[in-house]
N, C-alpha and C positions, 0 to 999 in steps of 0.2 A: 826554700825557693820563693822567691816573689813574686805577683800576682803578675802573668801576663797577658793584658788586655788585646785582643786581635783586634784589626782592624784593617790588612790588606784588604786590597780586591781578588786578591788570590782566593784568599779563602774563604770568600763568598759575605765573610759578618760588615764588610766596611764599605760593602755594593747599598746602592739605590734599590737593586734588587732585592737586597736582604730586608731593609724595611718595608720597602714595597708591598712584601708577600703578609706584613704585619702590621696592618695600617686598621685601627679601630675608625667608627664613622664621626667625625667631629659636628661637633653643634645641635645633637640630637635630644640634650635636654634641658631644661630652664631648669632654674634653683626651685621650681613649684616643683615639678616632675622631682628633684634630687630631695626636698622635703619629705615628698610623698615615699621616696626611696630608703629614709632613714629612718620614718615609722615602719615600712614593709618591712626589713629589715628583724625590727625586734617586737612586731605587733605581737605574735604566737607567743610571747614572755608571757603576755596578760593573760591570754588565756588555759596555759598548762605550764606548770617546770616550777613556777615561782613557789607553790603552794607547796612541795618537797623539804624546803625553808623552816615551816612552823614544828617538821619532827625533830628539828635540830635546834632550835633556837626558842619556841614560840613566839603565840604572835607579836609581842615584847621586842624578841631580841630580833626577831627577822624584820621587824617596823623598824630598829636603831640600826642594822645593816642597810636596810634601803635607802633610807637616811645616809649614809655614811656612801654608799656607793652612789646613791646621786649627786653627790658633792663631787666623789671623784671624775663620772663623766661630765660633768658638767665643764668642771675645770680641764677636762681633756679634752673634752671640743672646743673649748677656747683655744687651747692649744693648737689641736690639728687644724681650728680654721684658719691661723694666722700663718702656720707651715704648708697648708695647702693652697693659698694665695699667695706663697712665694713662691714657690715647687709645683705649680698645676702639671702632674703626672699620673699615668694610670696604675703606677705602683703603692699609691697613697704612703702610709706609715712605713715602705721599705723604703721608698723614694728619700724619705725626711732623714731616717736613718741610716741611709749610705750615703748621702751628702754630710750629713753631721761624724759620724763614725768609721765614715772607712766600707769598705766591701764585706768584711767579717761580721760588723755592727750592723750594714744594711741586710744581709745573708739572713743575720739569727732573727732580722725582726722580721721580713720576711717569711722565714719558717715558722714562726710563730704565728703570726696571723694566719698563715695556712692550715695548719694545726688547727685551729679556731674553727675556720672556715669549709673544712671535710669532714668533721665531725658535729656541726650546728647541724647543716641539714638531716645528719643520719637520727639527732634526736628528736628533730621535730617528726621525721618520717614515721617516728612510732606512734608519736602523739597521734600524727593523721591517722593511722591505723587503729587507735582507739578508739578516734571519734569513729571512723566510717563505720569501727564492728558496733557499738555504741547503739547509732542510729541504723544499723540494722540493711546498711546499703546494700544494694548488687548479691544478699546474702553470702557476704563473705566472714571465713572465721578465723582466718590465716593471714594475718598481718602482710608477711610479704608479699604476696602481688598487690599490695595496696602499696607496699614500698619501690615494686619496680616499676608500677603506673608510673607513678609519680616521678621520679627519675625522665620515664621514658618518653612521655609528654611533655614536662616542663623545661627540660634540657631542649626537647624538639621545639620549643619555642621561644628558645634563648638563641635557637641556629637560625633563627629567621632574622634574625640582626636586633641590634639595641634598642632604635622605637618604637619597636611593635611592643618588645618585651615592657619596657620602663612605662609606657601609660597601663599595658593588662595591671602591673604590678599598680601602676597610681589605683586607679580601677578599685582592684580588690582589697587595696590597705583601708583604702576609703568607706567602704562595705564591713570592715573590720570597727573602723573606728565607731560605725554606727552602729555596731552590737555590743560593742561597749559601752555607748548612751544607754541603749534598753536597756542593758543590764544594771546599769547604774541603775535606773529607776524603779524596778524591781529591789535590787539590792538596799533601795533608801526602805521601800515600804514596810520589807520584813529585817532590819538592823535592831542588833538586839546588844549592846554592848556588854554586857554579863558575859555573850558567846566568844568574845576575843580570849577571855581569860580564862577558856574552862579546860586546860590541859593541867593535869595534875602538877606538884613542885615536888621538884627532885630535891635531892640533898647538894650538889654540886653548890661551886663558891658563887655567893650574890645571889642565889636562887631567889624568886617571888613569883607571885602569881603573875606578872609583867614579865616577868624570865624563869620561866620555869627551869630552865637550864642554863642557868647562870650566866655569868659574863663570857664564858667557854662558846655557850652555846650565839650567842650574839655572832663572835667571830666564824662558828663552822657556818653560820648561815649566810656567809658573805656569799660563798658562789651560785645561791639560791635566787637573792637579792640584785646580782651582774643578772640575771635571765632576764631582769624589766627591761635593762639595757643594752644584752651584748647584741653586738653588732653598727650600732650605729655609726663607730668610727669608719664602716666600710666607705660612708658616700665618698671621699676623698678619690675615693678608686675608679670614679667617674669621670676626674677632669679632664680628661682628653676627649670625651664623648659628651664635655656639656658647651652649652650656648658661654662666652664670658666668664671663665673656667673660676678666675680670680676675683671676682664676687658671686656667681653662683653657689660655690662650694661651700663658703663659709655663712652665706645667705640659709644654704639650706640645710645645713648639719644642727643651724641653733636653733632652728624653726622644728625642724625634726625633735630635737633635745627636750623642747619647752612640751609638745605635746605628749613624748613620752613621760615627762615624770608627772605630769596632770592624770594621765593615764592611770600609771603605776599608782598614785594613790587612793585613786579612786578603787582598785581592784582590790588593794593594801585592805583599805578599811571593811569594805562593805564584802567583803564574800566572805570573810570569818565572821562578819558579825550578823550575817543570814543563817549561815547554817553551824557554827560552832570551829573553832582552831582545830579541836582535836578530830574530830571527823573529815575534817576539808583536809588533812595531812595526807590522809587516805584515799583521796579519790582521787579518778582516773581523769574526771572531766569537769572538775574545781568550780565552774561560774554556774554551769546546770544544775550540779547537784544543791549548791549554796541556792542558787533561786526555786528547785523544788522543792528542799526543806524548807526554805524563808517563807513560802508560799501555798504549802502543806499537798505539793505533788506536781507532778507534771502541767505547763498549762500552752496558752498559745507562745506567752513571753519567754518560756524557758525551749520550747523547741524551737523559737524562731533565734532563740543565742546559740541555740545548738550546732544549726547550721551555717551560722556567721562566725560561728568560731573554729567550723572546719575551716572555711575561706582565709580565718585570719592566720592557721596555719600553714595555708597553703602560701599568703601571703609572702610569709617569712622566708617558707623552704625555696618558693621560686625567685626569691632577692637575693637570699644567701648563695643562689648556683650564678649569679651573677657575679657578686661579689669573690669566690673563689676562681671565677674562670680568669679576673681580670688582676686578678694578683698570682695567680698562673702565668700569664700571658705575659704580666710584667718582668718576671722570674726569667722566665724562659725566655723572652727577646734579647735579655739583658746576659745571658750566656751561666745566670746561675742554676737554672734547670735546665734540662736539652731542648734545644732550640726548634725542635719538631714542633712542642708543645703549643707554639705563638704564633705558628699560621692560620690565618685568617680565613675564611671562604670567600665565595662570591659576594656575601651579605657583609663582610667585614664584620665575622664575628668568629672566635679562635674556636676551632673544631675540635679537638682535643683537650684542652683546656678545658676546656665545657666536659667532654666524653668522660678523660679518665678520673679526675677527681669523683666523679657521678660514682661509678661503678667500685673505686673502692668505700664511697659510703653507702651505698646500695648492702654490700658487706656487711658492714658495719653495724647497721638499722636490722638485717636480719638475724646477725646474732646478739649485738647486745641488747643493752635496758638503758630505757630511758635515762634516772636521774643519772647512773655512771659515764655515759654517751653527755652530760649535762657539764661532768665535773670533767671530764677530759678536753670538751671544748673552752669551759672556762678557765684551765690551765693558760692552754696557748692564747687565750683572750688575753688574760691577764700581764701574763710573759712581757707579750707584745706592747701594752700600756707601760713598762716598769721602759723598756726600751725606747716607747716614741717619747714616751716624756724626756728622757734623757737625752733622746738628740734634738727637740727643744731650747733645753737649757744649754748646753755645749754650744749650738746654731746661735743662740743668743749672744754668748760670750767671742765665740771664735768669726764669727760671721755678723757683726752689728748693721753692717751697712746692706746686706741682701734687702733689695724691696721685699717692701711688707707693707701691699696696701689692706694688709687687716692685721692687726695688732691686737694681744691676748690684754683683756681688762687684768690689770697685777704681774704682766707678764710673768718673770720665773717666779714669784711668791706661787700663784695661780697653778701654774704647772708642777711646782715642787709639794704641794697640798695633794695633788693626784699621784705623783710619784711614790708617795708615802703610802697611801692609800693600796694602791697595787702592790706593791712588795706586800702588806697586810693580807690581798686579795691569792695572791700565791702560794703563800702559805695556809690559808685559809683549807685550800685545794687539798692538804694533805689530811687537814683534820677532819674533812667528811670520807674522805676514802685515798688514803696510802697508796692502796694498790692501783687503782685507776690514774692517780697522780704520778708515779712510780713509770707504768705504763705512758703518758702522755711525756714524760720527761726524755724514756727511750727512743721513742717517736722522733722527738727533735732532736737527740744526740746524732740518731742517723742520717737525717737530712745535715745538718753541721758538720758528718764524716765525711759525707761526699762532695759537701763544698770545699772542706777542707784538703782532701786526698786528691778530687779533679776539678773540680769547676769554676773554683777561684784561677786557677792558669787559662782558662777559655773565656774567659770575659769578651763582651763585645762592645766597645767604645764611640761606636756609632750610635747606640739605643740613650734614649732622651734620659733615662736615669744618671748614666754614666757621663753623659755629658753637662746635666746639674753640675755632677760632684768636679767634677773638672774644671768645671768655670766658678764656683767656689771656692774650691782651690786654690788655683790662679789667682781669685782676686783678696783671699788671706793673707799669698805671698806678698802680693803690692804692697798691701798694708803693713 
């Protein structure tokens, strides 16, 4: 049966009133504020997740993963900036994807990025919960009501509408970045280069003290390596909600890009070489611990990272409930989720969108573990990269003449480098853990059942996605 897009006034999808009730606030941010959005996003990488990497790879093969995965975002923000200047939609990478692909193609990227998107915050949630136990807050020893604070405030201040949210967020990534200088400079004073290489060599194929775990272990630490990055592709998911959509977006996803991987090196080098590869694998709170062994204990530098690196988690977790509400919202406007989901309140900000993704990773965060909560989000990350790059390339071929006042440096060379890369980063997913990959693959089969079974016939043709792919469309056939 073929997909049927509604669009009477009967039935409520093809009303003024339908978008009406689903109207985001337009013009509410500058490409600085979307910059500041692309570091919140993935600032918490630097401080917990990434360090999971060195038991897989050492710090050899997880330095040629980051390596290898900064190439790939790189070239995919080149990518999404040039599709997000032609496509400014609040559905980012699904938007790119149903114009390029079809309803099926835009569905599964969609799902994907979701995937991503429900399960980042539920791992960072843990993270916060070690630092808080950590530092000894509120004396708490029970993770989850550190996991349901958090939900229950940050969500309540994403319902107050986009502004308020997107500068708290500039705000605290900003405060992140600066515990990242200090630690830098502690990290320079006690670097010990001997410490990179002190994990034992396995016998595995290409082993050395630079890969303890040979060339195997390079690849499993890819989705160790995405933690410096995931998430950045989110800002796209803003354009409707920014100042000058079609250079804000691509203005501040490469500004965003350029500070993360400045970042991630800086973390790269100097925290295994403060306190050792093989020790830092192990820890729960990665830059503290590296600066109070580099420093031979606790001092004011290392609690003052301590709690700028609560903030930089909190950063992330309170960006990423942003970026899931609004690829919710886009879903669901657009008649691929249920259309409850993309009502808006008085603040024009989706009240449900926000709620229910919250409370199934509230779940989520209290029963699993981190690094697996790590490898399930970077599944759907990944997914969704193998995806947008490919409606990319197809948009390029099928679509030549669509404006495009940002154009990708090598256009598809550029984009087809990243595409490789993610199929690489997919697979990668299985070789740290099967069963949590296993797990995220079911996850998406389900959402694709129900697209597949109902919600591909309830489309709604009125919603700004739909109408891209339409006038696309249209103008392929001219051609």
């Amino acid at each position: 049966m073929a997909e049927q897009v509604e669009s009477t006034p009967g039935s409520g999808t093809g009303s003024s009133d339908y978008l009406a009730a689903r109207q985001l606030r337009a013009g509410s941010a500058s490409w600085v504020l979307l910059a500041g959005l692309g570091v919140a996003y993935v600032i918490s990488g630097d401080y917990a997740g990434w360090h999971f990497g060195l038991a897989q790879g050492g710090w050899g093969g997880l330095a040629v993963a980051a390596v290898l995965m900064a190439v790939m975002y790189t070239c995919m923000v080149l990518g999404l900036a040039e599709m997000s200047s032609a496509l400014p939609a609040a559905g980012g990478g699904y938007t790119f994807a149903r114009v390029a692909m079809g309803p099926w193609g835009g569905f599964a990227t969609g799902a994907a990025i979701l995937l991503e998107y429900a399960v980042a915050p539920a791992a960072i949630a843990t993270f916060i919960g070690g630092y808080v136990e950590s530092l000894g807050l509120f004396g708490i020893t029970d993770g989850w009501w550190v996991y349901l604070a958090c939900y229950v405030v940050f969500v309540g201040v994403h319902l107050l509408g986009v502004g308020e949210a997107l500068k708290a967020t500039f705000v605290i990534a900003a405060i992140a970045v600066v515990g990242l200088v200090l630690f830098a400079v502690g990290g320079i004073l006690s670097f010990d280069a001997a410490n990179l290489t002190d994990i034992p060599v396995t016998d595995a194929a290409g082993a050395s003290p630079l890969l303890p775990f040979g060339l195997v272990g390079v690849w499993a630490s890819f989705p160790f390596a995405i933690w410096f990055f995931l998430a950045v592709e989110g800002v796209p998911l803003a354009a409707e909600e920014a100042r000058d959509p079609v250079r804000a977006v691509p203005r501040g996803i490469i500004v965003a890009m350029a500070v993360l991987v400045v970042a991630a090196a800086a973390v790269l080098l100097l925290a295994p070489g403060a306190q050792g590869a093989q020790a830092l694998s192990e820890s729960e709170n990665p830059l503290v611990s590296a600066l109070e062994t580099g420093l031979g204990g606790p001092s004011w530098l290392s609690t003052t990272v301590n709690y700028i690196g609560l903030l930089g988690l909190i950063a992330s977790f309170f960006s990423i409930i942003y970026a899931y509400s609004r690829q919710t919202f886009a879903l669901s406007r657009a008649g691929y989720l249920p259309r409850v989901l993309s009502r808006t309140n008085s603040r024009k900000a989706p009240t449900l969108a926000l709620v229910i993704p919250a409370a199934i990773g509230f779940v989520l965060a209290a029963f699993g573990n981190g690094d697996i909560l790590i490898n399930l989000a970077v599944f759907g990350a990944t997914l969704s990269y193998v995806l947008m790059m490919v409606a990319h390339q197809v948009l390029r071929v099928r679509n030549p003449e669509l404006p495009r006042p940002y154009r990708t440096p090598g256009g598809r060379i550029t984009t087809g480098v990243a595409l490789v890369l993610a199929l690489a980063a997919v697979v990668a997913t299985f070789l740290v853990d099967v069963v949590a990959a296993l797990c995220a693959l079911g996850a998406f089969a389900v959402l694709m059942a129900y697209f597949g079974l109902y919600s591909r016939h309830h489309l709604v043709a009125a919603a700004p996605d739909e109408e891209f792919a339409a006038l696309a469309k249209a103008e392929e056939e001219l051609e």
